[in-house]
C-alpha positions in Angstrom: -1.4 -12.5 -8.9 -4.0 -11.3 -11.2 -5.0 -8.2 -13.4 -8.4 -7.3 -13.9 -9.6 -5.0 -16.5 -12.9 -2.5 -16.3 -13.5 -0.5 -19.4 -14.9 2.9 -19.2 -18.0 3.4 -21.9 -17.4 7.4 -21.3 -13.2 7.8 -21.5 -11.1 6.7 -23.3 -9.5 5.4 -20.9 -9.5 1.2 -18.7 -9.5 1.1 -15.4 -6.6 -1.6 -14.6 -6.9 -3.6 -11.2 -3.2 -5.6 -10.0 -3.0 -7.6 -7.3 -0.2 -9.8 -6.0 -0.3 -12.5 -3.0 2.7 -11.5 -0.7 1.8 -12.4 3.0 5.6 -11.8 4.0 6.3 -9.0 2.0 6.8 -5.3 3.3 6.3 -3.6 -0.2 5.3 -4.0 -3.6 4.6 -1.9 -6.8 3.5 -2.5 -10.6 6.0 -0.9 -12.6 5.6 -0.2 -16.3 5.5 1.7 -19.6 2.4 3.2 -18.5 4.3 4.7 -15.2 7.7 5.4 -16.7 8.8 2.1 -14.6 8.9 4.0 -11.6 7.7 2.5 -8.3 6.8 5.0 -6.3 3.8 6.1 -9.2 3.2 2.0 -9.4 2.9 1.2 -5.5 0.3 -1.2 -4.3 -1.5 -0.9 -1.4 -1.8 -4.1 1.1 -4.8 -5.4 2.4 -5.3 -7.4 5.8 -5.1 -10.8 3.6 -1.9 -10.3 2.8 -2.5 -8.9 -0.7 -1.0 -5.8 -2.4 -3.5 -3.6 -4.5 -4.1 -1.1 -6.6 -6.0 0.6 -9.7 -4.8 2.3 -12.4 -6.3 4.3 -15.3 -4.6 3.3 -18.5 -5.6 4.9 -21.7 -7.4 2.1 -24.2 -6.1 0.4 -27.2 -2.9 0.4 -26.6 -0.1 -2.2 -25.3 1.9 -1.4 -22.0 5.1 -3.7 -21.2 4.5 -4.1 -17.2 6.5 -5.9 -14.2 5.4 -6.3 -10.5 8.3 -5.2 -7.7 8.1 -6.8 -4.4 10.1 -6.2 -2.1 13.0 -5.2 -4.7 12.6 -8.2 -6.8 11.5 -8.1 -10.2 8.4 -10.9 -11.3 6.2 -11.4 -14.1 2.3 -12.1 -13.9 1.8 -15.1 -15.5 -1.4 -14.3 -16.6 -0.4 -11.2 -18.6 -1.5 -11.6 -22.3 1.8 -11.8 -23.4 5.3 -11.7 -22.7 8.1 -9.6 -24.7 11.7 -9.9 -24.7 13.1 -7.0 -23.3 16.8 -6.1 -24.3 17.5 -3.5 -21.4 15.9 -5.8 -18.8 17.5 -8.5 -20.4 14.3 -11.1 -19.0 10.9 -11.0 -20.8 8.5 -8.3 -19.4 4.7 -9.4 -19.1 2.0 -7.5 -21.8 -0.8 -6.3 -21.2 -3.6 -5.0 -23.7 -6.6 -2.8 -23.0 
């Protein structure tokens, strides 16, 4: 899993890169703040590796609470730049900031 962020000198906006290692999987999305947590605006494409991908403008300075779905299961990137309790969810979401 990774996130990988390009910032754009022209918009306001970054350009936000997820991937997530799933060989065996049949789906997966990256669901969010920034996509009203709904997975069919956060689905990721897979590649012939075995990776799902996909990028995603996200407007700058500002702090989205994110979560990847695959294959109906909910899991954190442990790379995000934080992690914040979330009382709906009742599990800690993954942050990230661009």
């Amino acid at each position: 899993m990774s996130v990988k962020k390009q910032y754009v000198k022209t918009k306001p906006v970054c350009k936000v890169t997820f991937s997530v290692e799933a060989k065996e999987a049949n789906s997966a999305a990256v669901v969010g703040d920034f996509n009203n947590w709904k997975i069919e605006e956060g689905a990721l494409s897979k590649l012939k590796n075995g990776t799902f991908k996909a990028t995603f403008d996200l407007e700058k300075d500002a702090s989205y609470e994110f979560k990847y779905v695959v294959d109906g299961e909910f899991i954190n990137e442990p790379e995000s730049d934080s992690f914040r309790w979330n009382d709906f969810a009742g599990s800690e979401n993954g942050v990230l900031e661009v």
